[in-house]
Every structure is written in C-alpha cells, then in structure tokens.
VOLUM-125305 format. One record per atom (N, C-alpha, C, O): residue number from 1; chain; y, z, x negated. Coordinates in steps of 0.2 Angstrom, whole numbers, plus 2048, in hexadecimal, padded with zeros to 3 digits. Example, Ala and Ser with C-alpha at 12.3 -4.5 7.8 and 13.67 -1.06 7.14 Angstrom:
{1; 'A'; {7E4; 827; 7BE}}
{1; 'A'; {7EA; 827; 7C2}}
{1; 'A'; {7F0; 827; 7BE}}
{1; 'A'; {7EF; 82A; 7B9}}
{2; 'A'; {7F5; 823; 7C0}}
{2; 'A'; {7FB; 824; 7BC}}
{2; 'A'; {800; 827; 7C0}}
{2; 'A'; {806; 828; 7BD}}
END
This chain:
{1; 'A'; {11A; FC6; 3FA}}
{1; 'A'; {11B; FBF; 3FC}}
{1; 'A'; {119; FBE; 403}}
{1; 'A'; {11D; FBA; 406}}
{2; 'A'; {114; FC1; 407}}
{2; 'A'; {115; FC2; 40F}}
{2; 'A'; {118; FC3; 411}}
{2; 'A'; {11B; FC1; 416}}
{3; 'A'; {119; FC8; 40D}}
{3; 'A'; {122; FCC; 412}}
{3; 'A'; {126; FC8; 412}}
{3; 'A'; {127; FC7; 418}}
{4; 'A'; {129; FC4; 40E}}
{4; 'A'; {12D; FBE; 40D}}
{4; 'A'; {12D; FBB; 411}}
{4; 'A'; {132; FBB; 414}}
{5; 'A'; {128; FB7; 413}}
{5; 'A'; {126; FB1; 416}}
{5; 'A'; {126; FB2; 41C}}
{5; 'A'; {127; FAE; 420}}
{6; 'A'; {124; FB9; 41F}}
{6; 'A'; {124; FBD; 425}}
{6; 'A'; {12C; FBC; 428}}
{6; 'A'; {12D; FB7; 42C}}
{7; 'A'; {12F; FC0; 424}}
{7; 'A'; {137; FC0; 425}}
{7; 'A'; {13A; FB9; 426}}
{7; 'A'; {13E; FB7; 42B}}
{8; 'A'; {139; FB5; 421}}
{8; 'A'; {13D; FAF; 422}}
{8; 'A'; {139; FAB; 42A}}
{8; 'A'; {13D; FA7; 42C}}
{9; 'A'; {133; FAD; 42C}}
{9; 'A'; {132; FAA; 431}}
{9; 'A'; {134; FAD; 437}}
{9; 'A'; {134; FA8; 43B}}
{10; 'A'; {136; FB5; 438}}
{10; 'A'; {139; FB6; 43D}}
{10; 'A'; {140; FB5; 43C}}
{10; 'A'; {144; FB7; 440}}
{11; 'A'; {142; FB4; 437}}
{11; 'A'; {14B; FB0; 436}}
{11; 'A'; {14B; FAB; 43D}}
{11; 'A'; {14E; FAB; 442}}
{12; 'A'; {145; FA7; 43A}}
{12; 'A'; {147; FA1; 43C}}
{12; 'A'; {145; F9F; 442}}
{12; 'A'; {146; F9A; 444}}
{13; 'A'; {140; FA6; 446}}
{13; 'A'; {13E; FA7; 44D}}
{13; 'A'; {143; FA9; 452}}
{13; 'A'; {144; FA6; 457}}
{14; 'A'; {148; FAF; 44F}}
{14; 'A'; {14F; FB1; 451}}
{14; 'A'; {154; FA9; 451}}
{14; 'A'; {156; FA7; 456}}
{15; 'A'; {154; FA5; 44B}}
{15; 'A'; {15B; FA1; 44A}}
{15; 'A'; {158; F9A; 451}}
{15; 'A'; {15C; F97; 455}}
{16; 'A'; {152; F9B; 451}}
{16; 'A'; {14D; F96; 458}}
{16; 'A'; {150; F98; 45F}}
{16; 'A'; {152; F94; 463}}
{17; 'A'; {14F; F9E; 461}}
{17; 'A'; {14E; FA2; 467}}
{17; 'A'; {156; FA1; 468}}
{17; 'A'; {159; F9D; 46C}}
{18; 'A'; {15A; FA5; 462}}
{18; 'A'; {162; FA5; 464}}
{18; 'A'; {165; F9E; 467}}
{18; 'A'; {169; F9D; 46C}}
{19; 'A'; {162; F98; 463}}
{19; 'A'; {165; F92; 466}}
{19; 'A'; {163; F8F; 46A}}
{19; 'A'; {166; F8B; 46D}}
{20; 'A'; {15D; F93; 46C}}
{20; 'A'; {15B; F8F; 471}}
{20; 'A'; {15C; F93; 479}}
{20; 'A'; {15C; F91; 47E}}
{21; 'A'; {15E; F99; 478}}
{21; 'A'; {161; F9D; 47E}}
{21; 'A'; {168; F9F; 47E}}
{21; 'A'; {16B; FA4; 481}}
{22; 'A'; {16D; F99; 478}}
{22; 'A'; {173; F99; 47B}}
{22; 'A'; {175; F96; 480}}
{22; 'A'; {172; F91; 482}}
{23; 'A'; {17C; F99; 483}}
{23; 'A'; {17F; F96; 486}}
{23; 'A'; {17E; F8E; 486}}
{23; 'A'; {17A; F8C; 482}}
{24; 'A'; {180; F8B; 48A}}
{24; 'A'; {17F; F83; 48A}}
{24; 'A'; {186; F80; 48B}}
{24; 'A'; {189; F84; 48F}}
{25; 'A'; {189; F7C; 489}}
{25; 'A'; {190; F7A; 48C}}
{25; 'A'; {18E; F76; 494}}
{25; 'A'; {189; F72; 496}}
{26; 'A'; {193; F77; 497}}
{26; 'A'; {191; F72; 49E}}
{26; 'A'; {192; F6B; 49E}}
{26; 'A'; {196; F68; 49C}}
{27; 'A'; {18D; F68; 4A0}}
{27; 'A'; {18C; F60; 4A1}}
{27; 'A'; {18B; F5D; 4A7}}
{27; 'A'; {185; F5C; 4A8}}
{28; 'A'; {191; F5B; 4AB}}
{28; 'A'; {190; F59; 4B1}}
{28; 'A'; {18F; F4E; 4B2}}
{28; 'A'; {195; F4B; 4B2}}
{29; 'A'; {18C; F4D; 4B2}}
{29; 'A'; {18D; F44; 4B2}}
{29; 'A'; {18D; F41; 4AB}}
{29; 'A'; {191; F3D; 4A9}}
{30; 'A'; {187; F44; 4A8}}
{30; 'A'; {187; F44; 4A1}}
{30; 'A'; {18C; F42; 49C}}
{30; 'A'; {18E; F3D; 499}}
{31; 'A'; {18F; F49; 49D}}
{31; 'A'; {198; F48; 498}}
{31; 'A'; {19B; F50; 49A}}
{31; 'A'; {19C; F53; 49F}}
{32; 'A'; {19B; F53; 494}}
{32; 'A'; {19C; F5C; 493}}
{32; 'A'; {1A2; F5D; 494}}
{32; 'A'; {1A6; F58; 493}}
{33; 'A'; {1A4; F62; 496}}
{33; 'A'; {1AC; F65; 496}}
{33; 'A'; {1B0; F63; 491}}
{33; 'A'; {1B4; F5F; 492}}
{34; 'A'; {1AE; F65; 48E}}
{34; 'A'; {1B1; F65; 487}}
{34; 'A'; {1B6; F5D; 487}}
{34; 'A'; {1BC; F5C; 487}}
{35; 'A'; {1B0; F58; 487}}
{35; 'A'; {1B2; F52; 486}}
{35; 'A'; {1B6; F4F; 48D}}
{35; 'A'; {1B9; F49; 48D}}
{36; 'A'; {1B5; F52; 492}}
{36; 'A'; {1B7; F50; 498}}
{36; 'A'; {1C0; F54; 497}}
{36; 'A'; {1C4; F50; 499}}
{37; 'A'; {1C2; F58; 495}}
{37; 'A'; {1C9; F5C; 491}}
{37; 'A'; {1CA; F57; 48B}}
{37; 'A'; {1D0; F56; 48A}}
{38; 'A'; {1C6; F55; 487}}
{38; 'A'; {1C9; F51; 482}}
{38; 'A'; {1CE; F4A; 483}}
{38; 'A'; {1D3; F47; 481}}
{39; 'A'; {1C9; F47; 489}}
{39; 'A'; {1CB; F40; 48C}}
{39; 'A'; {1D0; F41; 491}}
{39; 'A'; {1D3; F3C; 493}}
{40; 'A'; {1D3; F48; 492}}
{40; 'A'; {1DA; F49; 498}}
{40; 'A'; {1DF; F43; 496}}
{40; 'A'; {1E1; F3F; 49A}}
{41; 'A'; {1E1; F44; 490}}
{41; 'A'; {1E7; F40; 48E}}
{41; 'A'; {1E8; F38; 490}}
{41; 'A'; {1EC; F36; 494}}
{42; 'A'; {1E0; F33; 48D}}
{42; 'A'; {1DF; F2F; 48F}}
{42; 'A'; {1DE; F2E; 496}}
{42; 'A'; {1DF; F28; 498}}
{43; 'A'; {1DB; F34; 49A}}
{43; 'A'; {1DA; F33; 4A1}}
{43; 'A'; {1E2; F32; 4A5}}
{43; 'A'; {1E2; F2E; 4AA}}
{44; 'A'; {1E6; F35; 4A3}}
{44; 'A'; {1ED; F36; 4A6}}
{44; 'A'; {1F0; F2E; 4A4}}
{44; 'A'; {1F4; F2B; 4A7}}
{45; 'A'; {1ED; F2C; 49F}}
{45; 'A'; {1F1; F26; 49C}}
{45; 'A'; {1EF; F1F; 4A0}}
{45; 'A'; {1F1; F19; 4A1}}
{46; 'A'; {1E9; F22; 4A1}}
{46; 'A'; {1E3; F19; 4A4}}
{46; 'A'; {1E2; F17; 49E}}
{46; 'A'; {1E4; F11; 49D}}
{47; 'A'; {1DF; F1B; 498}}
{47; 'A'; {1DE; F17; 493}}
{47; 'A'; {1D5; F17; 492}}
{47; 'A'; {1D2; F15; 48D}}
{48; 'A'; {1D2; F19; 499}}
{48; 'A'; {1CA; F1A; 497}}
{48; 'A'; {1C8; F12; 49A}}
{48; 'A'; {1CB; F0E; 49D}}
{49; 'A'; {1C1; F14; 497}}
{49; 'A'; {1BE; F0D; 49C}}
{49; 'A'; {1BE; F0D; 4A2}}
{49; 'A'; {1C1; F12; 4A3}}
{50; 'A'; {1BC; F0B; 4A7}}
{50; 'A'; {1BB; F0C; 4AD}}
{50; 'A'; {1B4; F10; 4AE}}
{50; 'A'; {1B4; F14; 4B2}}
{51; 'A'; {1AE; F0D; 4AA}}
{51; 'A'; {1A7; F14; 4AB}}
{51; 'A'; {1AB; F1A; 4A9}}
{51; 'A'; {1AB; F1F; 4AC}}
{52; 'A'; {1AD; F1B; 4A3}}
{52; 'A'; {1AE; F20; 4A0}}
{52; 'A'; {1B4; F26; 4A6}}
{52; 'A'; {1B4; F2C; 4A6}}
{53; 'A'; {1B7; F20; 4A9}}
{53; 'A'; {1BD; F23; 4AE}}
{53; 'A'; {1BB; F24; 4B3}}
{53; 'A'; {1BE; F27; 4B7}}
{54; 'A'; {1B3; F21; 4B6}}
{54; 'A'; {1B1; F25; 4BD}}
{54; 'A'; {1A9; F2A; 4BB}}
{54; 'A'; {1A6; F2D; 4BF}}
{55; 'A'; {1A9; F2A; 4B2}}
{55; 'A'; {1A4; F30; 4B3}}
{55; 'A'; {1A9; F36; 4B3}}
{55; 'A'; {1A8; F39; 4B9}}
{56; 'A'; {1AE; F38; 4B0}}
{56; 'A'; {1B3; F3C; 4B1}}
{56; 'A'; {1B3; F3E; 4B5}}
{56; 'A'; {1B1; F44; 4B5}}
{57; 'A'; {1B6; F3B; 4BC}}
{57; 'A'; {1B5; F3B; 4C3}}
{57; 'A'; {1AE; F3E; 4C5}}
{57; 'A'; {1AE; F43; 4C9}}
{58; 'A'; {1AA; F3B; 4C1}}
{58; 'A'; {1A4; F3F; 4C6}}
{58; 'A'; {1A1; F47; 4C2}}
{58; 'A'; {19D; F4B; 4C3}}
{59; 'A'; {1A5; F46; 4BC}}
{59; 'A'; {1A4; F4C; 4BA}}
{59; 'A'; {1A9; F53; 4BD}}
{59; 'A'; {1A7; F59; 4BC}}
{60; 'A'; {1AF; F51; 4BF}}
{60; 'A'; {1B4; F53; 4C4}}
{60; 'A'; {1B1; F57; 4CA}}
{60; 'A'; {1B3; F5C; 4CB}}
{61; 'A'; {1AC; F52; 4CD}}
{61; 'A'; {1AB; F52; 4D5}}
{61; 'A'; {1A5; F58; 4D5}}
{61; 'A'; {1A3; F5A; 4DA}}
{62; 'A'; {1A2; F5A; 4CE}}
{62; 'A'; {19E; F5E; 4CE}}
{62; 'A'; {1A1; F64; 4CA}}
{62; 'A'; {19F; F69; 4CC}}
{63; 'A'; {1A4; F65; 4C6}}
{63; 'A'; {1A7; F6A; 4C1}}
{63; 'A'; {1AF; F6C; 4C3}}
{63; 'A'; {1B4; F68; 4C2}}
{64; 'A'; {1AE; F73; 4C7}}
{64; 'A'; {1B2; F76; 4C9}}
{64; 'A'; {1BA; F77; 4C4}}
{64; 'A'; {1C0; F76; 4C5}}
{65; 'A'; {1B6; F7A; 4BE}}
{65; 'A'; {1BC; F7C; 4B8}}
{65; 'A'; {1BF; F75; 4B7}}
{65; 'A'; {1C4; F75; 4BA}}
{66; 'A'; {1BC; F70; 4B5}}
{66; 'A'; {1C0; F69; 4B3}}
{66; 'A'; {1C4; F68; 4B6}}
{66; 'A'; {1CA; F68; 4B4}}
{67; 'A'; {1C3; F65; 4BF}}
{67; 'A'; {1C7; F64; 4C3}}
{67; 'A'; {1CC; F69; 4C5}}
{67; 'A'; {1D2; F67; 4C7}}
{68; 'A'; {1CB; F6F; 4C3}}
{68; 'A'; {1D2; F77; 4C3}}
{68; 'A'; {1D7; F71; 4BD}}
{68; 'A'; {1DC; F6E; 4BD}}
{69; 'A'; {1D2; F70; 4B7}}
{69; 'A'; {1D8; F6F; 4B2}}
{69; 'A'; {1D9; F69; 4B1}}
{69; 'A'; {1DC; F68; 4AC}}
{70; 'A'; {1D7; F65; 4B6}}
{70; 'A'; {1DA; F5E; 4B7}}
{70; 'A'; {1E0; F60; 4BD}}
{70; 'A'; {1E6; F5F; 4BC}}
{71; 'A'; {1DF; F62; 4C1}}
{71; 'A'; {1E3; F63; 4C6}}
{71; 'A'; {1EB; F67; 4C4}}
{71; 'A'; {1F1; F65; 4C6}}
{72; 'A'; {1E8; F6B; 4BF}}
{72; 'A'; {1F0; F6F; 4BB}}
{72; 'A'; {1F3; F6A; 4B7}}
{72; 'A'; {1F9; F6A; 4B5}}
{73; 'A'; {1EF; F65; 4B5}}
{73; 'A'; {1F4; F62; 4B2}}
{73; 'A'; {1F7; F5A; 4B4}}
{73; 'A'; {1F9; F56; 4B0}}
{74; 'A'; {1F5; F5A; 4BC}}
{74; 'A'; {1F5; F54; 4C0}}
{74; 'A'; {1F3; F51; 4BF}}
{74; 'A'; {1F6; F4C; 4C0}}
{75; 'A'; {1EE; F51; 4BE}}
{75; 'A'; {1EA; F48; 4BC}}
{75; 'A'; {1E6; F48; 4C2}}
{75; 'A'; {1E4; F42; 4C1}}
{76; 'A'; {1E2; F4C; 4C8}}
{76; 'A'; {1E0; F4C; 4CD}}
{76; 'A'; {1E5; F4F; 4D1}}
{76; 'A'; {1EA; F52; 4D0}}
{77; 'A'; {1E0; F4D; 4DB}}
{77; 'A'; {1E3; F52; 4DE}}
{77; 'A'; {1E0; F59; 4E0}}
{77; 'A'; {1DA; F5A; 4DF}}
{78; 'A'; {1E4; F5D; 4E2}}
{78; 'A'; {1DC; F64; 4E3}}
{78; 'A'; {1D8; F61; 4E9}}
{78; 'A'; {1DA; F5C; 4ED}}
{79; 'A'; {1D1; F65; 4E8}}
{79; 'A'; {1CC; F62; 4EB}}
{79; 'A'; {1CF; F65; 4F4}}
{79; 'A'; {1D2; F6A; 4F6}}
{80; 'A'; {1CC; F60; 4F7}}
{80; 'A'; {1CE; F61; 500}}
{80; 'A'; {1D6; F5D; 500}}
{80; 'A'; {1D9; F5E; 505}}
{81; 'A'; {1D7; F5B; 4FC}}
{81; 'A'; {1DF; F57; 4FC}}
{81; 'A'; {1DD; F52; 500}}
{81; 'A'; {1D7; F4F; 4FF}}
{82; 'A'; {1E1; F4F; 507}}
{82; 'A'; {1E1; F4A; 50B}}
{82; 'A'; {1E6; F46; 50A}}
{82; 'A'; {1EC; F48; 508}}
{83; 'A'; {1E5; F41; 50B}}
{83; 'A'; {1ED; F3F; 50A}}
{83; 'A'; {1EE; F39; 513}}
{83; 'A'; {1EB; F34; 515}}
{84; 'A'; {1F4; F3C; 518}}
{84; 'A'; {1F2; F3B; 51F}}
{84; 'A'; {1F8; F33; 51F}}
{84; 'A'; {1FC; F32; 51B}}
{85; 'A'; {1F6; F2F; 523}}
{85; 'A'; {1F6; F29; 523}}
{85; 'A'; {1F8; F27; 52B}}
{85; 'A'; {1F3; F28; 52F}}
{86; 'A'; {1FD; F25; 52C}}
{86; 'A'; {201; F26; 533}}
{86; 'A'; {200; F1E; 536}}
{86; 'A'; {204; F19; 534}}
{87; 'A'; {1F9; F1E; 53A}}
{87; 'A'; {1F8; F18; 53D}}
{87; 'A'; {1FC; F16; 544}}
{87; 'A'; {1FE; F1A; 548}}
{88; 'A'; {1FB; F10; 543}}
{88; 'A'; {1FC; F0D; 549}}
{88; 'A'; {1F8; F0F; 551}}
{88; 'A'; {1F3; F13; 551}}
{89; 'A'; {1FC; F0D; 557}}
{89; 'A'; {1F9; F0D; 55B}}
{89; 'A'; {1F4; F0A; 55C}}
{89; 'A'; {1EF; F0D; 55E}}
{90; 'A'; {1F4; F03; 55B}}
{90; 'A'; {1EF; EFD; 558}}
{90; 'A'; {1EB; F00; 555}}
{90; 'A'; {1E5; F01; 558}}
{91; 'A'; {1EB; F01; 550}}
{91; 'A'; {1E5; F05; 54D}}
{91; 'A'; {1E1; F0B; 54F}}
{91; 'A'; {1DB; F0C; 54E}}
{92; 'A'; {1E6; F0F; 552}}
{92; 'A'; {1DF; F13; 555}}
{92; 'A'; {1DD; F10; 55C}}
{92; 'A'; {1D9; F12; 560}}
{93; 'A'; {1E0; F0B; 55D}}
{93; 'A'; {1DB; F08; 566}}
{93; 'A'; {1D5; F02; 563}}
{93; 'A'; {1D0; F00; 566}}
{94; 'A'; {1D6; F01; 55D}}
{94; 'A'; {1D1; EFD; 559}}
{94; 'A'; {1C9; F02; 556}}
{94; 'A'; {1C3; F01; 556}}
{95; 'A'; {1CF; F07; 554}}
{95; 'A'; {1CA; F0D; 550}}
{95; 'A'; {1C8; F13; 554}}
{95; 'A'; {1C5; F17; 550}}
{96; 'A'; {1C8; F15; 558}}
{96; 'A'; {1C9; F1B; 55B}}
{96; 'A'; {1C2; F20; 557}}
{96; 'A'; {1C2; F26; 555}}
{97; 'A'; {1BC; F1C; 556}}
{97; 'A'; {1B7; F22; 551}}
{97; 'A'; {1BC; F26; 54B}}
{97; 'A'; {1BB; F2B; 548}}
{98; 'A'; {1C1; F21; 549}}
{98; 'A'; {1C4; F27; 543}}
{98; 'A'; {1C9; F2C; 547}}
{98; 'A'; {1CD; F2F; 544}}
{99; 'A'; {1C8; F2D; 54D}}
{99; 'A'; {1CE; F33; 550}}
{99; 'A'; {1C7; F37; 555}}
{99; 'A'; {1C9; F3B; 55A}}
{100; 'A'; {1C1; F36; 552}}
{100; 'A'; {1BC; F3C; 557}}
{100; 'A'; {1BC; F39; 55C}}
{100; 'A'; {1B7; F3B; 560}}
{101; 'A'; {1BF; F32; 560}}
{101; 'A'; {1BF; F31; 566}}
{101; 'A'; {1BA; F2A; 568}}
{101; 'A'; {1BB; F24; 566}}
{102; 'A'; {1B5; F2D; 56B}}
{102; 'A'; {1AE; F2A; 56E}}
{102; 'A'; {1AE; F27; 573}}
{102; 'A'; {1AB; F29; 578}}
{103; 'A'; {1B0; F20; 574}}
{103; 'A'; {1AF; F1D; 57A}}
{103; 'A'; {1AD; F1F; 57D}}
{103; 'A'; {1AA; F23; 57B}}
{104; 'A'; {1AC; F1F; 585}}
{104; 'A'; {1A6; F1F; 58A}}
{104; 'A'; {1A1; F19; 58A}}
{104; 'A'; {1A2; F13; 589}}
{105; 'A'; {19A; F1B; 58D}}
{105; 'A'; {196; F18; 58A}}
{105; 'A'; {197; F10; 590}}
{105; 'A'; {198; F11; 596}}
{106; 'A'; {196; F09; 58F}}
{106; 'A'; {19A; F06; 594}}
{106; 'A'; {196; F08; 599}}
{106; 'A'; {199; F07; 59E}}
{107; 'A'; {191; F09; 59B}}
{107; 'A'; {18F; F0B; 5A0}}
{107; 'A'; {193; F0C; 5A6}}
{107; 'A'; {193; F0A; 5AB}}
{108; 'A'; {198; F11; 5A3}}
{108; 'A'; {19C; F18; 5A7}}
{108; 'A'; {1A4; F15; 5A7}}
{108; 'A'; {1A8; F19; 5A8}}
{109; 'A'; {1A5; F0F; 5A5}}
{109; 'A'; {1AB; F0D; 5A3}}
{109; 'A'; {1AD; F08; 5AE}}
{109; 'A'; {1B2; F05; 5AF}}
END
C-alpha cells in the first residue's frame, strides 16, 4: 500500500514539474501567437475591433515571427519600411528641423 501511494505521488510529481517546465507559447501585448495567426483573416479584412486591432499591432511591434508572417502575407510593411513624401519648398523653409537643418542661433544671424 506505500509503495502505491509512493508511485502515484511521484506520477503526479513528474506530470507537476513536466508542466510546469514546458515550453510556454509566446505572449507579447497580452495576446499568444497562436491567436494573433488566427485573427490574420479578419485582420486583412478590418473586421477586428479597433483595441483588438491595435493590440495586434503592438504584439507585431514586439514579435519578430508574427510580423515575418504578417509581412508574407501582406498585411504589414517589413520592419524599417519608409514611405518618402516629396515636400515642398515651402515646407522645408517652414520645417527645416525635419531635414537635420538647424538654424543658427539669432545671435549669429
């Protein structure tokens, strides 16, 4: 009868440890891979809520694999994607901090 009860407790010692030092599925923006690949269809559709469609995004913006396999199947652009926007001259004499270019200080003017 000990031995029994031995055995079934290191069963249940072993089935404890196994679960608890498996693998973990990844969870970035509290929302798993898994479920982040289930929602592609509706993501590609605009059929999500809008929280549900900017956790995506933010689980995107951290998980490498998802945005590879959003990106293959176009629903993102690849990461470092710019998209260049051909301004005025107007615009850069108004803005010149967006082209690196730093007044001088009026001092020196």
């Amino acid at each position: 009868m000990i031995a029994r009860v031995g055995g079934v407790a290191s069963v249940a010692v072993v089935l404890v440890l196994a679960f608890w030092l498996a693998p973990r599925e990844a969870t970035y923006a509290d929302i798993t891979c898994t479920r982040v690949n289930e929602l592609a269809p509706d993501y590609k559709a605009g059929k999500l809520s809008r929280d549900l469609h900017d956790q995506i995004d933010r689980h995107l913006s951290q998980c490498s694999h998802c945005r590879d396999l959003y990106h293959e199947l176009g629903l993102v652009k690849p990461a470092g994607a710019i998209r260049l926007t051909r301004l005025s001259g107007a615009t850069r004499s108004r803005e010149p901090s967006l082209f690196g270019i730093v007044p001088p200080p009026s001092s020196l003017r």
